[in-house]
MDTraj code that builds the backbone (N, CA, C; nanometers):
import mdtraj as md
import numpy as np

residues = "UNK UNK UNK UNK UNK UNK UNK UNK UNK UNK UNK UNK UNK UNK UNK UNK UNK UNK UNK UNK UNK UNK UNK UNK UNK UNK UNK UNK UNK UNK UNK UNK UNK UNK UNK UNK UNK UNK UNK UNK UNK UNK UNK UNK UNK UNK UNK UNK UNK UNK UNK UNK UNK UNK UNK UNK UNK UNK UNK UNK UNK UNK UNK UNK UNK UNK UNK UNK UNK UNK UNK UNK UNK UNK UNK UNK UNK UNK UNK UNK UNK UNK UNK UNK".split()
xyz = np.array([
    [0.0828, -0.1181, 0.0000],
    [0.0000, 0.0000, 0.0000],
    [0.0871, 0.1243, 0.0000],
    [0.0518, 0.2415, -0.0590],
    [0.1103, 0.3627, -0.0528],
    [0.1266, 0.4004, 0.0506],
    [0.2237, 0.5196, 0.0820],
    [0.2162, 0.5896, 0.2115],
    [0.0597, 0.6528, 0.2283],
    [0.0869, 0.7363, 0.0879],
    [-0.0413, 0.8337, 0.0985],
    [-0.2162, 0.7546, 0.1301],
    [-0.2057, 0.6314, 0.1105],
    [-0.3344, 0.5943, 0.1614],
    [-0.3342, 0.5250, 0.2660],
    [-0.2188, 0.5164, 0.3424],
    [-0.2386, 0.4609, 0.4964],
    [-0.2337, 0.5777, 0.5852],
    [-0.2003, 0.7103, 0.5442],
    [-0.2240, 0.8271, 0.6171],
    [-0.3564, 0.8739, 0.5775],
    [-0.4584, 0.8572, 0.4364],
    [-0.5434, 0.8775, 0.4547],
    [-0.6294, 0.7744, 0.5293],
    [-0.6304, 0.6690, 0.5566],
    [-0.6904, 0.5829, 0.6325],
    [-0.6911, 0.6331, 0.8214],
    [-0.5565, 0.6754, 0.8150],
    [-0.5388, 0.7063, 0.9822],
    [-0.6425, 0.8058, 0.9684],
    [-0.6257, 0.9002, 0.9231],
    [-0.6892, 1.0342, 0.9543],
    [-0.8522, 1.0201, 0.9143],
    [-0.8719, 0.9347, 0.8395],
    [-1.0079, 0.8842, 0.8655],
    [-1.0459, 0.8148, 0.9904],
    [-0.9859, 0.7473, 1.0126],
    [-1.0419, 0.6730, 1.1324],
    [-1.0059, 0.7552, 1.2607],
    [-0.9220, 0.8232, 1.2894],
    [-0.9052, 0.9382, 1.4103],
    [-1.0077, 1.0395, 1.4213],
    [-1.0764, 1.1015, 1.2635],
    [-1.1914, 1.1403, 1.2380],
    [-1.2934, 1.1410, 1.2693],
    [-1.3543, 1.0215, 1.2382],
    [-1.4469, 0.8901, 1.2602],
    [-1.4610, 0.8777, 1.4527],
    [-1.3345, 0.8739, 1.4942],
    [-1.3363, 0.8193, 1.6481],
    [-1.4015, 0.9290, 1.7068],
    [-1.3179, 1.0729, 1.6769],
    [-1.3626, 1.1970, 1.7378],
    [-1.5304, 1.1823, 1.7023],
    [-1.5778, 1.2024, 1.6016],
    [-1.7085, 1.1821, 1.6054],
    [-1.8116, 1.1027, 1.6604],
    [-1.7171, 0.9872, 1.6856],
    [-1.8258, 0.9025, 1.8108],
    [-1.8396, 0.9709, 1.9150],
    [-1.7064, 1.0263, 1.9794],
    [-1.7153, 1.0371, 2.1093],
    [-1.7936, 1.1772, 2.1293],
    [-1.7806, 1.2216, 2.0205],
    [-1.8605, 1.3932, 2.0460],
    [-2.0253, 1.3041, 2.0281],
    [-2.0465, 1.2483, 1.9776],
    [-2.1987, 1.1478, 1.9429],
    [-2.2116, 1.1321, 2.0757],
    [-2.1335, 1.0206, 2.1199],
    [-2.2093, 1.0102, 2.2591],
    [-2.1567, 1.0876, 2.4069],
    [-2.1335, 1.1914, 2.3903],
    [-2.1066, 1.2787, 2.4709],
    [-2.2378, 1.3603, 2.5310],
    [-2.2708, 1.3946, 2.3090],
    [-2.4065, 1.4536, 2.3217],
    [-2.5630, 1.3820, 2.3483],
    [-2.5314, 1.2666, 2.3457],
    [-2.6481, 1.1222, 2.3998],
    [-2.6694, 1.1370, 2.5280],
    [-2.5441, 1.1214, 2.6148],
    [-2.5288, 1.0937, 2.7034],
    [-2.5560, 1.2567, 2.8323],
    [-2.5225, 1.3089, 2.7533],
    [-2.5613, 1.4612, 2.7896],
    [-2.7090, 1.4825, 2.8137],
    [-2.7677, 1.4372, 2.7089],
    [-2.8587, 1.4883, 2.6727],
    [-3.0269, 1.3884, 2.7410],
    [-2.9738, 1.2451, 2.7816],
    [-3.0420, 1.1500, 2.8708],
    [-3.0334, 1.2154, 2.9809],
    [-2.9524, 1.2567, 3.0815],
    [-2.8811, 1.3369, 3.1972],
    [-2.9650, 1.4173, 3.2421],
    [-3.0618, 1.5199, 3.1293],
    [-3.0875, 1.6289, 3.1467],
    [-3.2068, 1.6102, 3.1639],
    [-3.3351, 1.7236, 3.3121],
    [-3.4070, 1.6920, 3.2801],
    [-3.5532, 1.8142, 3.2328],
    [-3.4560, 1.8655, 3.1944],
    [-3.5014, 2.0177, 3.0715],
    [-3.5761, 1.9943, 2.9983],
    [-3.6999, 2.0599, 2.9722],
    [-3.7910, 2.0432, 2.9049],
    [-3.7662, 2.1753, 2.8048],
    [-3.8172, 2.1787, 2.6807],
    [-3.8632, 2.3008, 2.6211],
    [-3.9684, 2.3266, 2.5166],
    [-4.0016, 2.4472, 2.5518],
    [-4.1730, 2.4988, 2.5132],
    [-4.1640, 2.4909, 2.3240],
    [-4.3326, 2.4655, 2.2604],
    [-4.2921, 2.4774, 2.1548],
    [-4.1990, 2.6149, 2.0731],
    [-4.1931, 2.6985, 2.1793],
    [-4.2068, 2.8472, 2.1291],
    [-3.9566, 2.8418, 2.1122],
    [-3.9866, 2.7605, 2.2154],
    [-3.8231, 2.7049, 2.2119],
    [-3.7908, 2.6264, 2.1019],
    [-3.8609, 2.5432, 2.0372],
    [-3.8453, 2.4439, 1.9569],
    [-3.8310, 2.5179, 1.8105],
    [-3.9289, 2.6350, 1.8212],
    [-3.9268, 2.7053, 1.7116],
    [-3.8278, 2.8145, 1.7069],
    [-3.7574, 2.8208, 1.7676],
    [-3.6747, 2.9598, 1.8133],
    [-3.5281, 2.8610, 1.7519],
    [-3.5049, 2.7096, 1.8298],
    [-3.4083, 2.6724, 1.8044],
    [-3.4109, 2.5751, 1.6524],
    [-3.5081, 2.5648, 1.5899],
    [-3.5118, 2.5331, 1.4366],
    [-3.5000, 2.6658, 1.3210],
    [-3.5034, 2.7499, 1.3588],
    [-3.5344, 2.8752, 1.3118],
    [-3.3708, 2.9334, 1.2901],
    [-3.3182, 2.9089, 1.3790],
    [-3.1708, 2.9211, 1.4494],
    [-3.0938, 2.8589, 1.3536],
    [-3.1066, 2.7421, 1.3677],
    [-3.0408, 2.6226, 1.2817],
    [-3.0308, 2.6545, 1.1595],
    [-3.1798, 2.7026, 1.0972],
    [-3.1742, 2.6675, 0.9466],
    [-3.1636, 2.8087, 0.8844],
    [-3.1567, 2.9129, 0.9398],
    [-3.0430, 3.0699, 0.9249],
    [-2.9322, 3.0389, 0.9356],
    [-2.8705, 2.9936, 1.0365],
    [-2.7271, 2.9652, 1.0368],
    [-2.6826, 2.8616, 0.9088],
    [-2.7550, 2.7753, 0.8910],
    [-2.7108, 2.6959, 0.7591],
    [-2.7338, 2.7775, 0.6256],
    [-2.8510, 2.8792, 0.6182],
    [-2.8211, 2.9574, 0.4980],
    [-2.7422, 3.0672, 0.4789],
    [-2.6988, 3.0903, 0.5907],
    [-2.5908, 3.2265, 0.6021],
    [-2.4903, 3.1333, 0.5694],
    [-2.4222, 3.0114, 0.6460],
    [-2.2876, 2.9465, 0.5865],
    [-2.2925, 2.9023, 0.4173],
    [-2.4308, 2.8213, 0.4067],
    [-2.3991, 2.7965, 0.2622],
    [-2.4028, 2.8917, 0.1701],
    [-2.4589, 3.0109, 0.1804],
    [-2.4199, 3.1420, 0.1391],
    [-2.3001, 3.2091, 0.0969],
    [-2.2544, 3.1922, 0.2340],
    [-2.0907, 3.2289, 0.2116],
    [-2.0130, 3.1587, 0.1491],
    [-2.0256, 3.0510, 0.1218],
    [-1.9471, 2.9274, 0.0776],
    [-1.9606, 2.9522, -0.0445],
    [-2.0930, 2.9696, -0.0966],
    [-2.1534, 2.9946, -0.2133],
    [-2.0831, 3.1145, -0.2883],
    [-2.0696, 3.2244, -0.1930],
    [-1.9874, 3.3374, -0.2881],
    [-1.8573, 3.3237, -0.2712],
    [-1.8073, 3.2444, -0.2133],
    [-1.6266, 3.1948, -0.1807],
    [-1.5908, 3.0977, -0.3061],
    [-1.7136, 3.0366, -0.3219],
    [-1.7007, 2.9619, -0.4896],
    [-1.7225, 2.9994, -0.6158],
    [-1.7803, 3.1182, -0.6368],
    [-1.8817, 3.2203, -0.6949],
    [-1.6871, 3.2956, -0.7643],
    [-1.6410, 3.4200, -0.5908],
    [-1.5452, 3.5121, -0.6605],
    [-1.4578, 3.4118, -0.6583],
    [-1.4103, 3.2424, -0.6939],
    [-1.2675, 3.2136, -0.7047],
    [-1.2662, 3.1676, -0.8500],
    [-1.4222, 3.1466, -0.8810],
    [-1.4266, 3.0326, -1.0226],
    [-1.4146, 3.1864, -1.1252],
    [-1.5139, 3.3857, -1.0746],
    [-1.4673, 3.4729, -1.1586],
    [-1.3473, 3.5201, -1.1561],
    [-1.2609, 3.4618, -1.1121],
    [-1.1169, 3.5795, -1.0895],
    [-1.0806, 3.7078, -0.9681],
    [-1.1915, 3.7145, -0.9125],
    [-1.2282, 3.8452, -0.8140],
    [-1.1249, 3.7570, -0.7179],
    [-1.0441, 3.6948, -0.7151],
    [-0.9550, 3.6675, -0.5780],
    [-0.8297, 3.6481, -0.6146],
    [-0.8119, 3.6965, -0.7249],
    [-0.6649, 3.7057, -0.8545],
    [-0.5831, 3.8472, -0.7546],
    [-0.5130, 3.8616, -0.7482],
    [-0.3746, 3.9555, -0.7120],
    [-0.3843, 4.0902, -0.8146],
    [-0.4374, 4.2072, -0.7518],
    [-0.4740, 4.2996, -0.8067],
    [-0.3202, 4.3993, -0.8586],
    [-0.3432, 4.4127, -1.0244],
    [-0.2281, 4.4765, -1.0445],
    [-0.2503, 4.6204, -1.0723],
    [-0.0951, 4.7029, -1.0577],
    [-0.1429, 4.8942, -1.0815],
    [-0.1118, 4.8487, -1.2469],
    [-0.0961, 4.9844, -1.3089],
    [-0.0416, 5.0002, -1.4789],
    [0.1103, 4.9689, -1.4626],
    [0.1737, 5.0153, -1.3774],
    [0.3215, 5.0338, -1.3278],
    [0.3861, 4.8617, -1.2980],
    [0.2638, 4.7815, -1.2431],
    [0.3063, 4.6327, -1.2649],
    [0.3230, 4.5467, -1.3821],
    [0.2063, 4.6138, -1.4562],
    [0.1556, 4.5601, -1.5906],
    [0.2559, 4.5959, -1.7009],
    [0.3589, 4.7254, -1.6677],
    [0.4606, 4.7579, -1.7579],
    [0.4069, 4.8629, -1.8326],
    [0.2528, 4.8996, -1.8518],
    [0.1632, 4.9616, -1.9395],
    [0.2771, 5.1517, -1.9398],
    [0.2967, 5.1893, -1.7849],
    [0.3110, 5.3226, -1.7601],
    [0.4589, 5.3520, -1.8011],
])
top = md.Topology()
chain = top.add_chain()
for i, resn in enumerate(residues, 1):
    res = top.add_residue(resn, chain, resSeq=i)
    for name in ("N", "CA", "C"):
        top.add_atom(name, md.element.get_by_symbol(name[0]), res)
traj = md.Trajectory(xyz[None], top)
C-alpha cells in the first residue's frame, strides 16, 4: 500500500473516532438532562439552525462564486503591468 493511503486511512479513522465520542457525549448529555422546552423554544431553536445553515452555505456559495470569476486574482497597478 502507498504511504499516501495509509495516512489517509489514519486520519479517517481518528476522524471517525472523534465523532463518536462527540456522538455520545451529546447522547449521554442529553439523557442526563431533565429540561424540558416549550414549543415556542423548539421554534426559536429550528429557526436558528436553518439561518445559520443559509448564512454558511451562502458564504461558501460566494467563496465559490469570486474564485471560479477571478475576483480573488492579485490585483495589479499600470506600473506592474509595464503599461506606464
Amino acid at each position: 500500500m502507498k504511504r499516501q493511503t495509509i495516512t489517509t486511512i489514519f486520519v479517517a479513522v481518528v476522524l471517525l473516532s472523534l465523532l463518536a465520542v462527540a456522538v455520545n457525549f451529546m447522547v449521554d448529555t442529553w439523557q442526563r438532562t431533565d429540561a424540558q422546552m416549550s414549543v415556542h423554544g423548539w421554534i426559536a431553536l429550528s429557526l436558528g439552525v436553518f439561518f445559520s445553515l443559509l448564512v454558511g452555505c451562502g458564504l461558501l456559495a460566494l467563496m465559490f462564486y469570486s474564485s471560479r470569476r477571478g475576483y480573488d486574482e492579485r490585483a495589479q497597478s499600470d506600473h506592474d503591468r509595464g503599461l506606464k
